[in-house]
C-alpha positions as CSV (number, residue, x, y, z in Angstrom):
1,X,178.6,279.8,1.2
2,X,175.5,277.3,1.1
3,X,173.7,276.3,-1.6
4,X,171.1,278.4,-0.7
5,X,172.6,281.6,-0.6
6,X,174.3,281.1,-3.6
7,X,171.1,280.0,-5.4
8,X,169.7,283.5,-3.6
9,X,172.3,285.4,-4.9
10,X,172.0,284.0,-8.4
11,X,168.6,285.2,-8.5
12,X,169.6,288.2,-6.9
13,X,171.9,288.6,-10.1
14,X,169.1,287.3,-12.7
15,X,166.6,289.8,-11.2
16,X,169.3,292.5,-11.7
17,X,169.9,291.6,-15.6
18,X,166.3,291.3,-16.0
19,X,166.0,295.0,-15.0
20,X,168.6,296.2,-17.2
21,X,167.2,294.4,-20.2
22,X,164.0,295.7,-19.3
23,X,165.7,299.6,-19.6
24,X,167.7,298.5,-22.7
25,X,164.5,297.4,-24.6
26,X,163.1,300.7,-24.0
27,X,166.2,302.9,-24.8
28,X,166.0,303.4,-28.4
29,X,169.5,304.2,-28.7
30,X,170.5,300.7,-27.1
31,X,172.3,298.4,-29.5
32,X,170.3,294.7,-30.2
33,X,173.7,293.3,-29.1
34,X,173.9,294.6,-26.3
35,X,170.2,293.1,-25.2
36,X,171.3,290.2,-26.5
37,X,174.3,289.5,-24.3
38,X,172.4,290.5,-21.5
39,X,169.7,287.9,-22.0
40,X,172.0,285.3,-22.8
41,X,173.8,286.0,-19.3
42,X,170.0,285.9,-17.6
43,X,169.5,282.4,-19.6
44,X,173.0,281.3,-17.9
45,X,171.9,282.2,-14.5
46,X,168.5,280.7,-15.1
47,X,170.1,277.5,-16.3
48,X,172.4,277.6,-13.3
49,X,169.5,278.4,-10.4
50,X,167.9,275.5,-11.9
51,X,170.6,273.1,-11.9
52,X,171.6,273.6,-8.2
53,X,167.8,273.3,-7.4
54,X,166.9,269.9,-8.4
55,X,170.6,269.0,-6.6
């Protein structure tokens, strides 16, 4: 795998978690821990896309 289609797949992933945090925030019924977690996972891919950018 290159660094490029990992880095596109990475987004791919971050873009995914973004949606689901998006449906979870409006979800009254879905647990702040929950969110949480998934944000901290975006923030991990985020990091991670950036980091193999500027490589």
């Amino acid at each position: 795998m290159t660094v490029a289609s990992h880095i596109q797949e990475l987004r791919r992933k971050h873009d995914t978690l973004s949606h689901q945090v998006e449906v979870a925030q409006r979800s009254p019924a879905t647990d702040g821990l929950k969110i949480a977690e998934l944000k901290k996972q975006k923030l991990k891919l985020k990091e991670e896309i950036t980091r193999l950018s500027q490589a």
